[in-house]
C-alpha positions as CSV (number, residue, x, y, z in Angstrom):
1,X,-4.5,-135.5,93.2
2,X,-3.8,-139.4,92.4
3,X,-6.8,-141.2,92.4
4,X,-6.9,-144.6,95.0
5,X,-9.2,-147.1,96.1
6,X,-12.0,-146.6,99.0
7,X,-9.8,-148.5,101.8
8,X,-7.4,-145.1,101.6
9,X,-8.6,-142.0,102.4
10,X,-5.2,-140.4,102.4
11,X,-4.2,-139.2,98.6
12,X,-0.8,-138.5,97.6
13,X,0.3,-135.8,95.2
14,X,0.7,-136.6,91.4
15,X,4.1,-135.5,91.6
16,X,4.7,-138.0,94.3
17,X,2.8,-140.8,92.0
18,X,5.0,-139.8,89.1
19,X,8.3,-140.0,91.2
20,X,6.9,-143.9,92.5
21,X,6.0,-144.5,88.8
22,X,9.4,-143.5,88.1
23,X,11.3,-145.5,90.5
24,X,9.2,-148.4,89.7
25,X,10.0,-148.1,85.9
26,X,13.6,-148.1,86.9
27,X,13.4,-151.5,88.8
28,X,11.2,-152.8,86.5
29,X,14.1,-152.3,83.2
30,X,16.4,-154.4,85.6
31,X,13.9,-157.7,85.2
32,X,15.8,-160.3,83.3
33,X,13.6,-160.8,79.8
34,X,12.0,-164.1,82.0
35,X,10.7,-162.5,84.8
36,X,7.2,-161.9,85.0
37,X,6.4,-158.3,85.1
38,X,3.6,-156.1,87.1
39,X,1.4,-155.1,84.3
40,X,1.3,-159.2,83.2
41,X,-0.6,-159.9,86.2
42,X,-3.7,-161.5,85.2
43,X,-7.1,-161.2,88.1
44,X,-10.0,-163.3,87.8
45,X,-12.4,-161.3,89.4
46,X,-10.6,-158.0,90.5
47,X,-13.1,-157.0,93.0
48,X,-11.5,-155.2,95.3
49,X,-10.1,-152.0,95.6
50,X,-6.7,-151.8,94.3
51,X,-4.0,-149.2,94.7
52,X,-1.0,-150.2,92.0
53,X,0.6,-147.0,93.1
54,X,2.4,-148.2,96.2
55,X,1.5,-152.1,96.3
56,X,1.6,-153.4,92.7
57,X,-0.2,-156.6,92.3
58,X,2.1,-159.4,93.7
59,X,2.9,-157.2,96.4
60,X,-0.5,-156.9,97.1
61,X,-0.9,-160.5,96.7
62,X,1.5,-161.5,99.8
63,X,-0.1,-158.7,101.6
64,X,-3.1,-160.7,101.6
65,X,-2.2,-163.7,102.5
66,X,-0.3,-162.6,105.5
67,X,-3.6,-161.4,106.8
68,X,-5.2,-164.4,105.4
69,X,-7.0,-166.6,108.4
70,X,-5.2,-169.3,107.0
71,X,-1.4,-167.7,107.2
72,X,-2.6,-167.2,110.9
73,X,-2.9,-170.7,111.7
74,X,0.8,-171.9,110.5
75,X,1.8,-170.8,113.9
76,X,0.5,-174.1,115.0
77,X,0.9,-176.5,112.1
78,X,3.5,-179.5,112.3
79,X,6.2,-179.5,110.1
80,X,7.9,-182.5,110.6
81,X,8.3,-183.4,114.1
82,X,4.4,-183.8,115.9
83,X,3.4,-184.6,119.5
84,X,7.1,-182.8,120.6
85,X,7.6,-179.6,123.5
86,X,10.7,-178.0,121.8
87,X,10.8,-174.5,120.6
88,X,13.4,-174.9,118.9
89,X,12.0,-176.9,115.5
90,X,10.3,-175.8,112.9
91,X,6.4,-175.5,112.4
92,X,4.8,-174.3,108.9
93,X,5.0,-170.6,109.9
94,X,8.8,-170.7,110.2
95,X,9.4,-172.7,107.0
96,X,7.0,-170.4,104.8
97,X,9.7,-167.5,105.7
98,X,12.8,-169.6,104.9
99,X,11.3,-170.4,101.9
100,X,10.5,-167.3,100.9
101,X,13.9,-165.6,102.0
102,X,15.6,-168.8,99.8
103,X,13.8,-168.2,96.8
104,X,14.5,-164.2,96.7
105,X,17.7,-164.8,97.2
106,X,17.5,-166.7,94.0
107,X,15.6,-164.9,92.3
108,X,16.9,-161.3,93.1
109,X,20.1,-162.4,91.8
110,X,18.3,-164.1,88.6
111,X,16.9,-161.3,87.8
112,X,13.1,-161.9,88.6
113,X,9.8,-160.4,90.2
114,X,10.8,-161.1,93.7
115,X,7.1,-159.4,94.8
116,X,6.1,-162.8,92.9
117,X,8.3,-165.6,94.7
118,X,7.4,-163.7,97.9
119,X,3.7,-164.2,97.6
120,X,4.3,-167.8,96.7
121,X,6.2,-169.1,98.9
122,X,4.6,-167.4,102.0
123,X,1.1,-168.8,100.6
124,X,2.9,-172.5,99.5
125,X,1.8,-174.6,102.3
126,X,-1.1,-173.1,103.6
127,X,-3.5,-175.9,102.6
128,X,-1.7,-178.3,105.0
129,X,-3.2,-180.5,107.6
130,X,-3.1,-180.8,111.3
131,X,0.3,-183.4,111.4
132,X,1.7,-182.9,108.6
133,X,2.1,-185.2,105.6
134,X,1.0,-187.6,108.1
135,X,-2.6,-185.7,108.3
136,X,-2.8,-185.3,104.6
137,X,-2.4,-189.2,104.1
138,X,-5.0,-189.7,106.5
139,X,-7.3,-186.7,105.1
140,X,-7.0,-188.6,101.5
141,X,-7.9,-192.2,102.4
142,X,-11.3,-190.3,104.1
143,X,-12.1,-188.3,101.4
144,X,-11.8,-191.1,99.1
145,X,-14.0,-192.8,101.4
146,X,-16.3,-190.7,101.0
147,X,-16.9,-190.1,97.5
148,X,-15.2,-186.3,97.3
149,X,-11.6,-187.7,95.6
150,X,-8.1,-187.4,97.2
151,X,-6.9,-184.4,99.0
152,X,-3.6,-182.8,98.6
153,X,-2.0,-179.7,100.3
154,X,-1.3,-177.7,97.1
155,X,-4.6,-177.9,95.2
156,X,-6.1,-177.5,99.1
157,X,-3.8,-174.4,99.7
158,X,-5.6,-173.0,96.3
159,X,-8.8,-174.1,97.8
160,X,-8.5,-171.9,100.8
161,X,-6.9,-168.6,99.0
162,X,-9.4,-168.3,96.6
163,X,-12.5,-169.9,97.1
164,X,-12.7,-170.2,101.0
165,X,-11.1,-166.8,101.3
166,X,-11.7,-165.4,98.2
167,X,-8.4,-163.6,98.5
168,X,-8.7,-162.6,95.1
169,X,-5.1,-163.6,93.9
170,X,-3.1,-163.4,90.3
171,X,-3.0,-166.0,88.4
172,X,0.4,-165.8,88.7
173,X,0.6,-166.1,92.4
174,X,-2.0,-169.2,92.4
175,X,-0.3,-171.2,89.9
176,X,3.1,-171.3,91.7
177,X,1.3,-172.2,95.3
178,X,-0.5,-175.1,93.3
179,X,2.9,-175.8,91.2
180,X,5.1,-176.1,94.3
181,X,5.6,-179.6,95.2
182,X,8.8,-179.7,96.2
183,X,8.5,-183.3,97.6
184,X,9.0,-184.8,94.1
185,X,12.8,-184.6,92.6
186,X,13.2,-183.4,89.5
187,X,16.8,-181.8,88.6
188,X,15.6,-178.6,86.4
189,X,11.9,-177.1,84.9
190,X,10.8,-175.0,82.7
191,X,7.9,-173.1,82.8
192,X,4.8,-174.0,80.7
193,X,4.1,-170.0,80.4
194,X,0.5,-170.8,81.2
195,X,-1.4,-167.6,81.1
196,X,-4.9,-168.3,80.9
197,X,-7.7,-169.4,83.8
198,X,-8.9,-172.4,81.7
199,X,-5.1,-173.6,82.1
200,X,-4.7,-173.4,85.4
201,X,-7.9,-175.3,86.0
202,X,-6.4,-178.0,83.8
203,X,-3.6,-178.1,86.1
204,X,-5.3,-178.1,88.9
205,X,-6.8,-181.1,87.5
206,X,-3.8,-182.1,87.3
207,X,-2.8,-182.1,90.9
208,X,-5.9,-182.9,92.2
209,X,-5.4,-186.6,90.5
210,X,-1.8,-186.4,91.9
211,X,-0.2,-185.2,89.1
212,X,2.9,-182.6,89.6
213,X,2.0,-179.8,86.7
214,X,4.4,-177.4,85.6
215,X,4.6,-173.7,87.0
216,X,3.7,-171.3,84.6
217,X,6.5,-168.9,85.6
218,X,10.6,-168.8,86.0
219,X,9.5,-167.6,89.4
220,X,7.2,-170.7,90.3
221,X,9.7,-172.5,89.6
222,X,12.5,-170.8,91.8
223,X,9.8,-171.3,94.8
224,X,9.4,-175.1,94.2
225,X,12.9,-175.7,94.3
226,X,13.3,-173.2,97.5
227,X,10.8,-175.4,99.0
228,X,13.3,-178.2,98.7
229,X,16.5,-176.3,100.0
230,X,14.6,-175.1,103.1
231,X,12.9,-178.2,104.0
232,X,16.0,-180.5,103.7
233,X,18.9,-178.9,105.6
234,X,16.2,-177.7,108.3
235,X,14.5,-180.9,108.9
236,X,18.2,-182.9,109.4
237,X,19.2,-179.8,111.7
238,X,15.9,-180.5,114.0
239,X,16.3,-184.5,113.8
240,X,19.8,-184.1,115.1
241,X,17.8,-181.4,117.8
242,X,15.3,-183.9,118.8
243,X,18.2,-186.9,119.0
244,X,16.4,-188.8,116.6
245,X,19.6,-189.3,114.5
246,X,23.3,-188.9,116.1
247,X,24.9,-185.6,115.6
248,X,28.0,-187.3,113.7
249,X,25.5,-188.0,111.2
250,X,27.4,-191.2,110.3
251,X,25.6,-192.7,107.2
252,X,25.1,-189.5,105.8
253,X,25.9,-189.6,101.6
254,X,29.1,-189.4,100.6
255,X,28.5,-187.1,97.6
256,X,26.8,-184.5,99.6
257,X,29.9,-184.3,101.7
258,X,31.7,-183.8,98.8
259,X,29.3,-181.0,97.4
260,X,29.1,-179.1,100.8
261,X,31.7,-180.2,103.3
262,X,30.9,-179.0,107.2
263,X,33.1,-179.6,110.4
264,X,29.9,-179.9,112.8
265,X,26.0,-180.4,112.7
266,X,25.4,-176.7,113.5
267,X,27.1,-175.9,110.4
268,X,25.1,-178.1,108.0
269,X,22.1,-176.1,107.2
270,X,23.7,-172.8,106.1
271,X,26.3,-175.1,104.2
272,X,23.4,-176.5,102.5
273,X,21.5,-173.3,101.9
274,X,24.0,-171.2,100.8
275,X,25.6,-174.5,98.1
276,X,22.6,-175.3,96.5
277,X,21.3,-171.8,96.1
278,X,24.6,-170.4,94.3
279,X,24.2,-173.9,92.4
280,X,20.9,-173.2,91.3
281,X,21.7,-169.6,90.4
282,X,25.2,-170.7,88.5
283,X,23.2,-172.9,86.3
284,X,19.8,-171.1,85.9
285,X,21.6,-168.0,84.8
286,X,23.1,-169.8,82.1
287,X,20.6,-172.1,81.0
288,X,16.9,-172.0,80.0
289,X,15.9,-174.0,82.3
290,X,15.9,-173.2,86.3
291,X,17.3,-175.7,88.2
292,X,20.4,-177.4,89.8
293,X,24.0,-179.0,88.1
294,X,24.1,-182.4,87.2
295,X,26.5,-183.0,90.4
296,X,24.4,-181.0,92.4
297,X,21.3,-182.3,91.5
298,X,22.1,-186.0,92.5
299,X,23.7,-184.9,95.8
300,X,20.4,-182.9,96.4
301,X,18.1,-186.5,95.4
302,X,20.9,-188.6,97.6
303,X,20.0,-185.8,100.8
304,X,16.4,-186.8,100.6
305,X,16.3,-190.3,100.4
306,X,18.9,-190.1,103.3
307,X,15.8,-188.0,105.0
308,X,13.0,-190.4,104.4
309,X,15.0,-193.5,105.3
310,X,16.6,-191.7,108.7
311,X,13.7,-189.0,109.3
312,X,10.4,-188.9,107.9
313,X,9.9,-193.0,107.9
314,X,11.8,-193.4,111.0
315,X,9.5,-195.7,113.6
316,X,10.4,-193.7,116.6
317,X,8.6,-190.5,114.9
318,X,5.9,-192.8,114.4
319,X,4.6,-194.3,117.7
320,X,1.1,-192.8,118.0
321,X,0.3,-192.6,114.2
322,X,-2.5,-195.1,114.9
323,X,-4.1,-192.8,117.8
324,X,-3.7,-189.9,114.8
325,X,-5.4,-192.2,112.2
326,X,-8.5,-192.9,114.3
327,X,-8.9,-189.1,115.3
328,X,-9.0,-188.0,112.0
329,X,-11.4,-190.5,111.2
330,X,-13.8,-190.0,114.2
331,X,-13.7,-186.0,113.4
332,X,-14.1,-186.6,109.9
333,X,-17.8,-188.9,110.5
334,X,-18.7,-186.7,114.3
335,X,-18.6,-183.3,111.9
336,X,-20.3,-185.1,108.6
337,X,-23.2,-186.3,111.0
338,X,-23.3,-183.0,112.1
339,X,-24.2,-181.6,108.9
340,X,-26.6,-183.8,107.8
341,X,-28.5,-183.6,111.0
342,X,-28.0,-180.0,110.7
343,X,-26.4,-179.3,114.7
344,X,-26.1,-176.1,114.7
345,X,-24.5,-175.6,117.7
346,X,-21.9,-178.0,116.1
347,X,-17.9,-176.4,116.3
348,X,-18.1,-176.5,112.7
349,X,-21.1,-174.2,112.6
350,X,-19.4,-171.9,115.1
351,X,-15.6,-171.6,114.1
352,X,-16.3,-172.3,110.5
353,X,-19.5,-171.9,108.5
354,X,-21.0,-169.2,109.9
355,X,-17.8,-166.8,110.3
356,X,-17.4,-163.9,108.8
357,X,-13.9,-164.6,106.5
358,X,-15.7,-167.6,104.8
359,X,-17.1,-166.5,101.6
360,X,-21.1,-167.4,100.8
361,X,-20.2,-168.7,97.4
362,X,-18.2,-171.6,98.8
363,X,-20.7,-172.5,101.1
364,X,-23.5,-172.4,98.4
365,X,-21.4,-174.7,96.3
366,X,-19.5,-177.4,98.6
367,X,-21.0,-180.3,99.3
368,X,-21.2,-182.0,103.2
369,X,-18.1,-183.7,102.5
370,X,-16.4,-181.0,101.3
371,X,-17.4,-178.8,104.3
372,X,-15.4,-181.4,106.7
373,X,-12.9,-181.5,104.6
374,X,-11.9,-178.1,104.4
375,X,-12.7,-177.5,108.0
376,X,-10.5,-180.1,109.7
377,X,-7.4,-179.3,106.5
378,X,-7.4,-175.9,108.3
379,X,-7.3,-177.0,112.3
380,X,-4.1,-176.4,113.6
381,X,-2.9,-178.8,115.3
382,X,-3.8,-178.0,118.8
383,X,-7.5,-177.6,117.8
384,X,-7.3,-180.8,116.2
385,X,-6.8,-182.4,119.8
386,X,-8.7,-180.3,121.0
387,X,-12.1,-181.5,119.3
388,X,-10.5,-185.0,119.2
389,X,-10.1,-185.4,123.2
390,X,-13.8,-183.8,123.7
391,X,-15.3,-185.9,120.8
392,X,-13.3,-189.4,123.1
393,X,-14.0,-188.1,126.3
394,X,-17.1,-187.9,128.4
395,X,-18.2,-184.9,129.4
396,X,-19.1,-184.9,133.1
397,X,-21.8,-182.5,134.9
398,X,-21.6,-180.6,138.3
399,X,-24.6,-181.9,140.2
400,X,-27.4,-180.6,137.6
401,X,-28.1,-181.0,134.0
């Protein structure tokens, strides 16, 4: 009988083992010569149980961040639009799956480890503040304040996978969640083939001092653009949903009307999807580098500086930013006096240090500032006000103390 780890008790039959093996062999000779194969994943510690058999090790990898506490807590994370009753825009957990469903798209047709671009791009964003960009601004400036550096999402999504977690990733997997950024415009990459842990802690470096490193893999790269094409074409979609910009879109670039023309606003997204993935798939296949078309590629850097001037620094998405500001500040010094006057009946005791899913390790190793940081980058953003209303408010007794 097949041999598996101690999590599954029920053993399959080496002749069904040899007939997976065999099937798996089969997709594997389909790979184009650039996609990163199963047996090239690379574990830093490989300490749990593992069962290659029927979840190889990207597989695996996506599998555990689903069932991360972290992927949990998307459900409730702003992706754009904050402070808003609709149910019909998108929060974190709906744009991790468009993501994800973009980039295998891509990379099916490419050729690549789709196992791979799944795991990434489900785990991408997952080191994202309460409120968006608009948190992680306000996390930074703190954290500088305080002596710990700058904070940003990617090297924070790392943060929690790994050591928070201790999710015990690939390399693989881990570079293209740090690698993403797909705020920054770039018209093609390719990959640094990075392949060693010293590396990626360079490049984490890296991005930790707001630097944008290279992903190691043809299918870190696919995610970080995917991360583009999802966010874009969604984010107009629910700006026209929230009327914060007209539905005739009327300063909307000429060129991208010319690269993907639409007859109404509900049409827009999928026109954007499904142009700039076959884009990106025409010229990737037939270039070394993975990427967009000239043509393309400026309609694509036109659409976003349309979104920032008409979306994302719009002043009518930004009317209680200062309230925001001065919560994340008051959390950031209520939770750091906590710590140093050691309240342990503190929240960030309770829902944080002393659970169960946060590995000893990290807390041997993080300093006070560290602790709040990490504790408030993963408050959804419900919790957030939560702890911010009861930190403003006075708590008033029913006639006893």
């Amino acid at each position: 009988m097949g041999r598996v780890g101690a999590y599954f008790p029920v053993n399959l039959s080496d002749r069904t083992l040899a007939a997976i093996a065999g099937t798996r062999a089969a997709r594997d000779a389909l790979l184009s010569p650039r996609a990163c194969r199963d047996k090239d994943a690379l574990h830093r510690y490989s300490t749990r149980p593992e069962d290659p058999a029927i979840r190889p090790p990207f597989f695996r990898d996506a599998d555990r961040i689903i069932h991360s506490r972290a992927f949990s807590r998307y459900i409730d994370k702003t992706q754009v639009f904050y402070l808003l009753e609709n149910e019909h825009i998108t929060h974190r957990v709906i744009h991790v799956q468009l993501a994800s469903k973009i980039a295998r798209t891509i990379g099916r047709a490419l050729g690549l480890n789709e196992d791979l671009i799944e795991a990434a791009a489900l785990g991408h964003d997952i080191g994202h503040t309460p409120f968006g960009h608009l948190g992680e601004s306000y996390l930074s400036t703190l954290c500088e304040e305080h002596g710990i550096g700058g904070f940003s999402h990617n090297v924070q999504s790392v943060r929690f996978l790994e050591d928070i977690e201790h999710c015990d990733l690939t390399l693989q997997v881990l570079d293209a969640i740090l690698c993403h950024d797909g705020e920054r415009h770039v018209s093609a990459i390719v990959p640094d083939g990075c392949r060693t842990w010293d590396g990626f802690e360079e490049k984490k470096a890296i991005a930790a001092a707001g630097g944008v490193p290279i992903p190691a893999t043809a299918e870190g790269c696919v995610v970080r653009f995917a991360d583009t094409i999802a966010y874009l074409g969604r984010d107009l979609q629910d700006a026209v949903e929230v009327q914060l910009i007209p539905k005739d879109l009327p300063e909307f670039p000429k060129e991208c009307r010319k690269v993907f023309p639409f007859q109404g606003v509900g049409e827009i997204n999928g026109a954007i999807i499904d142009t700039f993935a076959r884009d990106m798939i025409g010229f990737s296949a037939e270039n070394d580098a993975i990427g967009f078309s000239p043509e393309v590629a400026a309609c694509l850097g036109a659409f976003r500086d349309y979104n920032y001037t008409h979306i994302y620094e719009n002043r009518d998405l930004h009317t209680e930013d200062h309230k925001i500001e001065r919560m994340f500040g008051l959390l950031f010094t209520a939770f750091l006096s906590d710590l140093e006057e050691e309240r342990t009946d503190s929240l960030i005791y309770k829902d944080f240090l002393q659970a169960d899913w946060v590995a000893k390790e990290y807390l041997r190793s993080a300093s006070n500032g560290e602790l709040v940081r990490d504790y408030i980058a993963g408050m959804t953003d419900k919790y957030f006000l939560t702890l911010a209303h009861s930190a403003l408010m006075p708590q008033q007794r029913f006639r006893t103390f």
